[in-house]
C-alpha positions, 0 to 999 in steps of 0.5 A, a space after each residue: 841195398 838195405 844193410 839192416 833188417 827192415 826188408 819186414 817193416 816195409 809192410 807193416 800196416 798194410 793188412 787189406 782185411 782186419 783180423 782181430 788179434 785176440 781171437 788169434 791169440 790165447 792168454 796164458 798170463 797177464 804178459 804171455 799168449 799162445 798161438 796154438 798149434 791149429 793156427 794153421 797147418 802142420 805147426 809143431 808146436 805152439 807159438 808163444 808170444 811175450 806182450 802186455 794186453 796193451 802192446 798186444 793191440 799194436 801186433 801186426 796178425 802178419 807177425 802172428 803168423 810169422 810166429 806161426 810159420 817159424 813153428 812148422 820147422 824140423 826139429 823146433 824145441 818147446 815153441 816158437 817165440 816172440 819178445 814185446 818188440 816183435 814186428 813184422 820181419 824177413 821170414 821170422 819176425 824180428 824180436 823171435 826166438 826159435 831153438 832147433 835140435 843140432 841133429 834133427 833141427 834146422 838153421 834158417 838165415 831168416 832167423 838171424 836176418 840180414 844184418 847178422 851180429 847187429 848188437 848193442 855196447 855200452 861204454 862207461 866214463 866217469 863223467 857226470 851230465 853236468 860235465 858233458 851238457 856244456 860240451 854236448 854240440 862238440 862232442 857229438 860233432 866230433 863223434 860225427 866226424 870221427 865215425 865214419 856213418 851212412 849208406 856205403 860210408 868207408 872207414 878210416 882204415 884200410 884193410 889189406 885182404 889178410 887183415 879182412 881175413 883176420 876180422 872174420 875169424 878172430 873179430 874183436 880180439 883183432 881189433 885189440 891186438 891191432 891197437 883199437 882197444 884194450 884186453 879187458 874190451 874183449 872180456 865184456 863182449 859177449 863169445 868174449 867178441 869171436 865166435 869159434 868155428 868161422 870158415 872164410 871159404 864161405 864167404 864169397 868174393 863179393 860179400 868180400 868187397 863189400 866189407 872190406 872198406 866199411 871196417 869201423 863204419 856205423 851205418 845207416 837206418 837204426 843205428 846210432 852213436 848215443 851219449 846218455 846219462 843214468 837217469 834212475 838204478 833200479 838195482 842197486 846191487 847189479 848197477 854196483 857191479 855194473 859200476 853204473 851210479 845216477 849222473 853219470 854219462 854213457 855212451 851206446 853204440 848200436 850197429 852190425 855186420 855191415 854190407 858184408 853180412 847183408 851178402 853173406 845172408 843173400 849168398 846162402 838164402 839163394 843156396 839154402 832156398 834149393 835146400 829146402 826142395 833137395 831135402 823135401 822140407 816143407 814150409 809155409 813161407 819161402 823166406 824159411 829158407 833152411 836146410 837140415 842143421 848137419 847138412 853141408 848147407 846149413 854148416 856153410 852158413 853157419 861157419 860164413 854167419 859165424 865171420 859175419 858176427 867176427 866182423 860185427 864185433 870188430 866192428 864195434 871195437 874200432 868204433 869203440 876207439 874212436 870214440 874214445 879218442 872223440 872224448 879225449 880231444 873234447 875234455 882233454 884227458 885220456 880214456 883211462 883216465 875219463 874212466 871209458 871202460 866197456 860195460 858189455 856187448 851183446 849181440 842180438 841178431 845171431 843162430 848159436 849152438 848153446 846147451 839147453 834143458 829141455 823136458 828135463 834132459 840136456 841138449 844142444 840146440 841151435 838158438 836163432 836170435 832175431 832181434 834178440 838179445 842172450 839174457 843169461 842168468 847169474 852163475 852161468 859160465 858164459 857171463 863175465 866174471 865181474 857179473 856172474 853174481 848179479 847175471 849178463 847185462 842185456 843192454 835195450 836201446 830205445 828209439 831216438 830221443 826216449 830212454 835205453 835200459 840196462 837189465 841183467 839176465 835172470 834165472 826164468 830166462 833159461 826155463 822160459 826163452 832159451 835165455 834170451 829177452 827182449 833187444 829194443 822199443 820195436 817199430 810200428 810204422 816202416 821207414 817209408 810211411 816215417 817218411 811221409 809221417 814226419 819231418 826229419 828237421 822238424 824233428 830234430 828241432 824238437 829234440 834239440 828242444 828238449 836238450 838231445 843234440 842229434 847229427 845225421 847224414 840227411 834229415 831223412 834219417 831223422 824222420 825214419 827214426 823218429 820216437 814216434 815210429 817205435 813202441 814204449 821202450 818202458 812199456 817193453 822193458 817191463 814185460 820182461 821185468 815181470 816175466 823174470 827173464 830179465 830184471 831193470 838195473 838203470 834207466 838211461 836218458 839220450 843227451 846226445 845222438 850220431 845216426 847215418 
């Protein structure tokens, strides 16, 4: 069973009639679309979509559609959104953003997927590339070795069931008290690494088991273990606070809520599917499964959703430690002395009850981010005090093998997407036509070519992740540049990759 959200991708280009997407389409701006109300029926808003006019003829018409559909949903505020990123997915299209009143609105699981609190960190160290190119291969074998990857791995721990219980409800703040981190760790996760409001009575006895052994495991499909090097600042005021300068090494850690949110999304799909008949609400997909956002439905979910990041954000802080003990053995120095600090971690497949202006006034509402990530604004409480100036750091992997960016939220943001931006390239070809497309030792020559030291389970990983499966990273980090949701900080390049 798959533990990220590619459930969507599986179909992309498999459209039987051509649709020409500009007809489906309105241009706004050289970088916005509306989808208006009338694309089909019973849409309560209109549907916008942030792409340039180039990443517009790459849109699969199914993902308009997605867009669409998410905009016939009780109580949706403004529009339903969709990043540069955006392809087809489960219900929403992944790269959506859809904001819902917290009274009269709804919560839908297709609107976080299936891997809930799949999110990106970005550990800083005071190396320089000419000091890790030397040892790349160790390196990266060490990190292969010492982070368990894969479909099923099992970690190096062993929880015991009130351990598991502790995960799910104080998420990274438990792996540092356990001894995986360090105070200022918890200080850079976004939700400082624990959403309140976690109720472990709703998750099941079997989404249990399967997160129980896979506690500090990285995964397998998109998620990877990558060290970087900055390879150009754009902002030289926030890459200051951000303690980034060019040559220095990083490393990015991108994974989720494992087996464990995977059941804990299929659980409540199956009980907010009856939802949807019992409280008469109509939609056009039943991948919309959703139920009014106060009802005993929608808040089991919610409270099972909120351990499902708990644990994603543990997760991340054991993988975190020993990465750091990778680092120690491979250069012979400690992590504070390596300077292995964390930069930020962000998550991007979340629903969070957030305060918001709407049409001049306040409100609470339940933002659903699905292949999204929080792009706060400088000022805003919520960003970290060693960033409030400048604004969150909004953290965007690209595909293997091309560059990953730093950005940091601006003030557009909050007028334009409920703060939130763009989480990655967006993949245009599924897995299952990668695989056919590509050769995955092929393609790992060709990137040991080009100076990146790749590791993998299998060769067939390599294939599906491919640089050639995805969009321009670049291409999809200045749409939100020039829409001022969120602003390039650094540009950093991949010297070394673990994937499972």
């Amino acid at each position: 069973m798959v533990e990220s959200e590619d459930i969507g991708t599986e179909e992309l280009g498999t459209e039987s009639v051509p649709r020409d997407i500009k007809s489906m389409v309105l241009k706004l701006s050289d970088n916005s679309w509306e989808i208006p109300r009338g694309h089909i029926p019973n849409m309560r808003v209109p549907g916008r979509l942030f792409v340039s006019e180039n990443l517009l003829g790459g849109i699969d018409p199914d993902t308009i559609d997605q867009i669409a559909n998410v905009a016939t949903l009780p109580g949706i505020q403004k529009y339903s959104m969709a990043m540069p990123d955006a392809h087809l997915g489960y219900g929403f299209a992944i790269g959506g953003v859809a904001a819902f009143d917290a009274e009269e609105g709804v919560i839908s699981p297709g609107g976080v997927g299936f891997d809930i609190n799949c999110g990106v960190r970005l550990i800083r160290t005071n190396l320089q590339k000419e000091d890790v190119v030397p040892k790349i291969k160790t390196l990266v074998d060490e990190l292969f070795n010492n982070v368990p990857s894969g479909v099923g791995s099992k970690s190096r721990f062993r929880a015991s069931d009130r351990e598991l219980d502790s995960v799910f409800l104080e998420g990274a703040k438990w792996a540092v008290e356990a001894g995986y981190g360090v105070e200022a760790d918890v200080e850079h996760c976004e939700g400082n690494g624990c959403l309140e409001g976690a109720d472990i009575s709703h998750v099941s006895t079997k989404a249990r088991a399967r997160g129980k052994p896979q506690i500090g495991t990285l995964g397998s499909g998109n998620h990877f273990l990558e060290v970087q090097y900055v390879d150009e600042i754009y902002d030289r005021e926030a890459a200051s606070a951000f303690g980034l300068e060019e040559g220095q090494v990083t490393v990015m850690v991108h994974c989720g809520s494992r087996g464990a949110g995977h059941q804990i999304c299929t659980d409540h799909l199956k009980e907010l599917s009856q939802a949807v008949k019992k409280y008469g609400i109509e939609i056009p997909d039943k991948q919309l499964a959703c139920a009014p956002a106060q009802s005993r439905e929608a808040q089991n979910y919610f409270k099972a959703m909120l351990c499902a990041a708990n644990y994603a954000w543990a997760n991340r802080q054991m993988i975190t430690h020993w990465t750091r003990e990778s680092f120690e053995k491979v250069f012979g120095r400690d992590a504070d002395d390596l300077g292995m600090s964390l930069l930020y971690d962000v998550a991007h497949n979340v629903a969070k009850l957030e305060e918001h202006n709407i049409d001049g006034r306040k409100k609470e509402v339940y933002v659903h981010r699905k292949g999204a990530t929080r792009a706060f604004p400088a000022g805003h409480p919520e960003v970290p005090a060693a960033y409030r100036d400048v604004g969150q750091p909004v953290l965007i992997p690209g595909s293997m093998g091309t560059p990953s960016f730093i950005l940091c939220g601006a003030k557009e943001a909050m007028n334009v997407s409920f703060g939130s931006a763009c989480h990655g390239a967006g993949r245009i070809m599924s897995r299952a036509h990668a695989k056919k497309e590509f050769h995955g030792q092929s393609i790992k020559d060709n990137l040991e070519a080009q100076g990146i030291t790749v590791r993998a389970t299998h060769p067939s990983v390599i294939a599906e992740e491919a640089p050639g499966v995805y969009k321009s990273s670049s291409e999809v980090v200045n749409v939100v540049h020039e829409l001022g949701i969120a602003r390039k900080v650094a540009r950093v390049i991949p010297i070394g990759v673990a994937k499972g």
